[in-house]
Structure formats: structure tokens, C-alpha cells
C-alpha positions, -999 to +999 in steps of 0.1 A: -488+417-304-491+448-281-497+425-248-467+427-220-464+389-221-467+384-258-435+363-273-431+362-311-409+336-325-400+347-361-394+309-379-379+321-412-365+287-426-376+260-438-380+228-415-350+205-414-355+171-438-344+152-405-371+171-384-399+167-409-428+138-402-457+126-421-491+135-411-520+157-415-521+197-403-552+220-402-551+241-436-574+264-450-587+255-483-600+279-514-617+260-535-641+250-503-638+278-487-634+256-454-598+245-431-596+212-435-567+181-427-544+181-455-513+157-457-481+174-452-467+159-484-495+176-506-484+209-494-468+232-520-433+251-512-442+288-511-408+300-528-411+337-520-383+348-495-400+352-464-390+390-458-411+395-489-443+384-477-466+410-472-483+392-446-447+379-430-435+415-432-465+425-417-462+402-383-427+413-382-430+443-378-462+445-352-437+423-333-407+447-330-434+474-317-429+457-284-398+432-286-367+444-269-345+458-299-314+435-304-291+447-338-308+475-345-339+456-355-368+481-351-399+485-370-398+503-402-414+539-407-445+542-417-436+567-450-409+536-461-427+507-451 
């Protein structure tokens, strides 16, 4: 995140029905403790909002340390965040 040429592309909605495909995508698995090709269609919706990820929130705001500020979006304070 702190490189000059990094881009961060914040996807924040779900994938269009029309844009969705059938398949298999790299997934990390618990119960093996191992990434390994899962079918799309056996993936589970995660329903938290995405702004309440910790992880999301996380990326988010590493990404507006060094993204030009558009709307007043800029990184939280530490003693709020």
C-alpha cells in the first residue's frame, strides 16, 4: 500500500448475476489447513456489510494513506478507528 505506483480498487458489491461464471477459484480452506480449488457455487455469501469487515476496513484505510483524497475520503484517526 505505501508504494508510489500502488493502485487499490475497493470492489464493495457483489458481482452482477449476468457477470457471474461457473468454475473453480483458489480458496483457503480450515478444516485442511491448505488453499485449495473450490467451485464457485459452493461458496457461502458472507452477509456482513463490507465497511464492517475488520479486515475490509482494514485495506481501506492503508489505501487512503496514499490515494489522492476525492469527497473527503481520508483515513480515520487512530484514537476513533
Amino acid at each position: 500500500y505505501s508504494h508510489e505506483i500502488v493502485q487499490v480498487d475497493i470492489l464493495s458489491e457483489l458481482t452482477p448475476e449476468d457477470k457471474k461464471f461457473e468454475g473453480a477459484i483458489l480458496v483457503y480452506n480450515a478444516a485442511e489447513d491448505r488453499v485449495k480449488p473450490t467451485q464457485i457455487c459452493e461458496l457461502k455469501l458472507n452477509n456482513t456489510p463490507y465497511e464492517l469487515r475488520g479486515w475490509c476496513q482494514s485495506e481501506s484505510e492503508w489505501s487512503r494513506l496514499r490515494m489522492d483524497v476525492h469527497g473527503g475520503c481520508i483515513p480515520t484517526p487512530p484514537d476513533i478507528f
